[in-house]
Backbone as ProteinMPNN parsed JSONL, in Angstrom:
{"seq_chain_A": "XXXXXXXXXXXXXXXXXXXXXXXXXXXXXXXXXXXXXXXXXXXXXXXXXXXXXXXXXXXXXXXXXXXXXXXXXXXXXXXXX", "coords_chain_A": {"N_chain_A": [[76.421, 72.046, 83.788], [77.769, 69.173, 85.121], [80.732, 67.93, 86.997], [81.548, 65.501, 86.478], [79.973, 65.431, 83.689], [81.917, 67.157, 82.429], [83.985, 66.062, 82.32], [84.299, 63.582, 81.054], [83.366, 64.836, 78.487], [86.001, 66.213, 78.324], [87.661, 63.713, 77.757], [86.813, 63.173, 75.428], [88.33, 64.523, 73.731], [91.66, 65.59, 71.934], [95.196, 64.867, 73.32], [96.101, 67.056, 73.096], [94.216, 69.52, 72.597], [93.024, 68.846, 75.371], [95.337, 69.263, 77.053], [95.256, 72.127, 76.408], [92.53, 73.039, 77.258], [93.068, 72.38, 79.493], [95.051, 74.39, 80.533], [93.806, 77.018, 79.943], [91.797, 76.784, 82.005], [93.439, 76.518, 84.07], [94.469, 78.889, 84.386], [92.507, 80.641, 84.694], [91.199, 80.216, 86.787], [93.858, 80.741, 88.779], [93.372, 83.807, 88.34], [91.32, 84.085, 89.652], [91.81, 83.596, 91.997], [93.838, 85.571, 92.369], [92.485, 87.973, 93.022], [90.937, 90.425, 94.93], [90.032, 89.684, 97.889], [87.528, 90.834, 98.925], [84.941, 90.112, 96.71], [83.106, 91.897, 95.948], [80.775, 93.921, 94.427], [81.791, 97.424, 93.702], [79.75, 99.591, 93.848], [78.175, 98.254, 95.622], [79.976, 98.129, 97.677], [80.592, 100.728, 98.518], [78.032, 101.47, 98.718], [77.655, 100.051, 101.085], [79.843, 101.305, 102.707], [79.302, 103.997, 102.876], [76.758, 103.365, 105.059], [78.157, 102.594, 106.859], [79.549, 104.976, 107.381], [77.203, 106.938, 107.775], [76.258, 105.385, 110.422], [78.292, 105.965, 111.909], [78.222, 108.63, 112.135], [76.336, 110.175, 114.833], [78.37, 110.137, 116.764], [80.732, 111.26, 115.996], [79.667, 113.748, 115.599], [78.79, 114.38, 118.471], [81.138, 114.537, 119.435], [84.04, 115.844, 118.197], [86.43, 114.221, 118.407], [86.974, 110.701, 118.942], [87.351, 109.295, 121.87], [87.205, 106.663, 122.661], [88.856, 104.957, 121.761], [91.059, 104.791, 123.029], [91.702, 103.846, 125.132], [92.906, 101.781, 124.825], [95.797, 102.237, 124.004], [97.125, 101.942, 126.211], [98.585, 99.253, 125.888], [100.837, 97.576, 124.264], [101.659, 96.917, 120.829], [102.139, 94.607, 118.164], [102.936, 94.302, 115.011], [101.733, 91.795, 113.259], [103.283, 89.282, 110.949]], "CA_chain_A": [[77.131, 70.825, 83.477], [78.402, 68.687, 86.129], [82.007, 67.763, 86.9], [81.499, 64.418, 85.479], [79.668, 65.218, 82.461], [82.836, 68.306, 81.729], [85.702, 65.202, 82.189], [83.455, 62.945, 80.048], [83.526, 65.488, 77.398], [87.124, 66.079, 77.949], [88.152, 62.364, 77.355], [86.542, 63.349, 73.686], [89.473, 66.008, 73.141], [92.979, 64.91, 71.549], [95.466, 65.229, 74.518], [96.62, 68.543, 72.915], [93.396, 69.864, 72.935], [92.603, 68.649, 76.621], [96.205, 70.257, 77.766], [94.667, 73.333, 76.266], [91.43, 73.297, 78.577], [93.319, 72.446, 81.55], [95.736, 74.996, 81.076], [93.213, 77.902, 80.132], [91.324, 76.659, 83.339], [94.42, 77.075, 85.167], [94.675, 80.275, 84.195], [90.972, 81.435, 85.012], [91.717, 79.684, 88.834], [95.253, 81.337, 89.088], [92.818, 84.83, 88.375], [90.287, 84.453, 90.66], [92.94, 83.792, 93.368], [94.572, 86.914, 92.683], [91.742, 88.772, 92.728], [90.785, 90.642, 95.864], [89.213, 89.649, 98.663], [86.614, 91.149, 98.637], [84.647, 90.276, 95.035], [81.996, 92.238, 96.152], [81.065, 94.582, 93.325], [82.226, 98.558, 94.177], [78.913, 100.414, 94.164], [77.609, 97.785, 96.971], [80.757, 98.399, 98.719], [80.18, 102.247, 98.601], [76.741, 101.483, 99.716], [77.799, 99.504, 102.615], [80.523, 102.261, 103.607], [78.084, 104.884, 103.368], [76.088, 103.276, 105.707], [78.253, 102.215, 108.162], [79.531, 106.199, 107.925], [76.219, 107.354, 108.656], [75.774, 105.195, 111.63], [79.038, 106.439, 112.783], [78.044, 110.493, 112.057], [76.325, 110.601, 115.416], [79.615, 109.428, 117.534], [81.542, 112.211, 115.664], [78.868, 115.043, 115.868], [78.393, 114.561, 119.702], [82.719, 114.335, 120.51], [84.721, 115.265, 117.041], [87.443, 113.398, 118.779], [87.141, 109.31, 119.692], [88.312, 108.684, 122.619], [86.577, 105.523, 123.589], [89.216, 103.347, 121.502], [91.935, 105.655, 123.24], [91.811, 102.77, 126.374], [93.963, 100.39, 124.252], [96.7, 103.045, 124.117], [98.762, 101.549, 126.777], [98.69, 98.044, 125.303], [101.724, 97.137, 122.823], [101.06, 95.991, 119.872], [102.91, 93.888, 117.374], [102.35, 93.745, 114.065], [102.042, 90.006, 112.504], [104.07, 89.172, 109.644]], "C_chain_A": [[77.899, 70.384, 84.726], [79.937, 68.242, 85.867], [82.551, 66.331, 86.016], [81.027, 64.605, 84.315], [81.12, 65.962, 81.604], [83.827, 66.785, 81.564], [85.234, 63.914, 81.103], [83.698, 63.379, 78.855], [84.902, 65.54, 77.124], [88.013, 64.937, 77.401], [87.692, 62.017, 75.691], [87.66, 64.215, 72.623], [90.503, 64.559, 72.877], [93.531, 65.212, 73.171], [95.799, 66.586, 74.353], [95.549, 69.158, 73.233], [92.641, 70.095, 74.806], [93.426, 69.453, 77.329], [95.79, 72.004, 77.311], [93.848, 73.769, 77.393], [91.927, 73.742, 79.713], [94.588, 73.587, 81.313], [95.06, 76.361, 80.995], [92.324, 77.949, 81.417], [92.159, 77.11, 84.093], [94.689, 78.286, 85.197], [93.635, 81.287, 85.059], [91.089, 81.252, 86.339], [92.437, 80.391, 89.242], [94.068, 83.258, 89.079], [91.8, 85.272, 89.42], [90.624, 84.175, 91.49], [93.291, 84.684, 93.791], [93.702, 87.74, 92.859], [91.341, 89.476, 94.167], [90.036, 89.771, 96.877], [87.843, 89.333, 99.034], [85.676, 91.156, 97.107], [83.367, 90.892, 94.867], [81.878, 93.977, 95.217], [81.351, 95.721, 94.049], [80.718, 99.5, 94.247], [77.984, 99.59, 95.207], [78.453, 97.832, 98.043], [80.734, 100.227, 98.749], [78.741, 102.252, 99.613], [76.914, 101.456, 101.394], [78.715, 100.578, 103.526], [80.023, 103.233, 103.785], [77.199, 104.659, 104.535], [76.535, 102.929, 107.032], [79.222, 103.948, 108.458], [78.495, 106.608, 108.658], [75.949, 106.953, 109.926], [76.593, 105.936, 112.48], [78.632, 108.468, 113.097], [77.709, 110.59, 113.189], [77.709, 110.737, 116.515], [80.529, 110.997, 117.226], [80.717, 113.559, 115.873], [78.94, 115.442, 117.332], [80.218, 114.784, 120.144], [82.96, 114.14, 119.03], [86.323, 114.269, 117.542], [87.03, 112.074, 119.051], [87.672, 109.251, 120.545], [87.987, 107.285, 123.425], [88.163, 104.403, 123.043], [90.845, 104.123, 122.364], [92.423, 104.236, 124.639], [93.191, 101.714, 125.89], [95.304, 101.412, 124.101], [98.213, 102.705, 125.026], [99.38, 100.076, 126.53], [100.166, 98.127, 124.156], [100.871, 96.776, 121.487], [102.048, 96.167, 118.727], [102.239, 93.54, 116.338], [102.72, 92.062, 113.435], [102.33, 90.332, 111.535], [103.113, 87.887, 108.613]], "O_chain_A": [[78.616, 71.191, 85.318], [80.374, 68.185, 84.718], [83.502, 66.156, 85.254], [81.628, 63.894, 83.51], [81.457, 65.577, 80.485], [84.348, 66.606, 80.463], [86.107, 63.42, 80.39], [84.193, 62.609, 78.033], [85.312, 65.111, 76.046], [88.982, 65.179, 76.682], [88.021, 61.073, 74.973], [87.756, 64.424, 71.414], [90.433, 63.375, 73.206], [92.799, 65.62, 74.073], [95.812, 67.323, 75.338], [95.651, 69.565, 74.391], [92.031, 71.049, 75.29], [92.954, 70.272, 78.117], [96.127, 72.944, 78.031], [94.184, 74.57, 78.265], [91.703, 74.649, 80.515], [95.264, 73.552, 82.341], [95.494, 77.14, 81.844], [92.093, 79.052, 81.912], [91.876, 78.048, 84.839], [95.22, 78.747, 86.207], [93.852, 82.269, 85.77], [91.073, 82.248, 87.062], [92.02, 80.993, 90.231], [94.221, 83.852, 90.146], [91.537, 86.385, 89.875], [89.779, 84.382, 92.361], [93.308, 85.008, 94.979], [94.315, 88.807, 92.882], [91.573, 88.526, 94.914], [89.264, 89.003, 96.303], [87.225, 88.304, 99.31], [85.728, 92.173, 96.415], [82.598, 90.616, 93.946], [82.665, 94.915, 95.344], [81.276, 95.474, 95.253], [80.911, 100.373, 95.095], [77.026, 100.213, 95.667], [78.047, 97.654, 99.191], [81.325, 100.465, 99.802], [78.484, 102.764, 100.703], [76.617, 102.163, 102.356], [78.503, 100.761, 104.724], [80.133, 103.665, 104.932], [76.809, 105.679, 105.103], [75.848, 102.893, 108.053], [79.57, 104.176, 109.616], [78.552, 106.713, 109.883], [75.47, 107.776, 110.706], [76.176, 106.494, 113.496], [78.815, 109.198, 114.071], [78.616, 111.285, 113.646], [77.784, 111.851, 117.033], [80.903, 111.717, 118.152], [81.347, 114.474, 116.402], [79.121, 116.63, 117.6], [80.444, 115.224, 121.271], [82.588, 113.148, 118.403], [87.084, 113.772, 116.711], [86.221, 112.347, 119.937], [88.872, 109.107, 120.313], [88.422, 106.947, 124.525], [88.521, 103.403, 123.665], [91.845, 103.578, 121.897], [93.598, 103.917, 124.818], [94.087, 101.15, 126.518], [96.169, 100.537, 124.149], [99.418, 102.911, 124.881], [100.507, 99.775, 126.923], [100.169, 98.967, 123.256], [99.693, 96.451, 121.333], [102.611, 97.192, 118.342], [101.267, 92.784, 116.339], [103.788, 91.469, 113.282], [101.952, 91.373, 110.997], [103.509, 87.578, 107.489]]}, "name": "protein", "num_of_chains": 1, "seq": "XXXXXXXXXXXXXXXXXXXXXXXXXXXXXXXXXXXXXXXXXXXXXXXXXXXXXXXXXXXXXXXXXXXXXXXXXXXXXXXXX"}
C-alpha cells in the first residue's frame, strides 16, 4: 500500500480513530530508533565475527602479540563526546 492510498484510508477514520493510528505509528518509529544499530539478525553477526576471527587466526599464530598497531602509541588521543 502506498503512502497515498494509507492517508486516503485514514481520512475514512473518525479523528479519534486516526489519532490512534498516528500515535501507534509513533510508537513503532520511536522503536525502531531505539533499536540498535546494527538490525542485523545475531546468528549472521556471529557468522560474520567468526569469519573475520578466522582471517585474523593467522596474525596471532605467527606473533601472539600485535605489534603492528603498537606505531600509534605515541599519538594522543582524545576521546569525542
Amino acid at each position: 500500500m502506498s503512502a497515498t492510498e494509507i492517508l486516503t484510508e485514514l481520512r475514512r477514520l473518525s479523528p479519534s480513530e486516526r489519532l490512534k493510528v498516528v500515535e501507534a505509528a509513533l510508537r513503532d518509529i520511536e522503536q525502531d530508533i531505539s533499536q540498535p544499530a546494527s538490525s542485523e539478525p545475531a546468528a549472521a553477526r556471529a557468522r560474520r565475527l567468526a569469519a573475520a576471527a578466522q582471517a585474523l587466526l593467522p596474525d596471532y599464530a605467527a606473533n601472539g602479540e600485535l605489534t603492528v598497531f603498537t606505531a600509534l602509541d605515541a599519538e594522543e588521543f582524545h576521546a569525542q563526546r
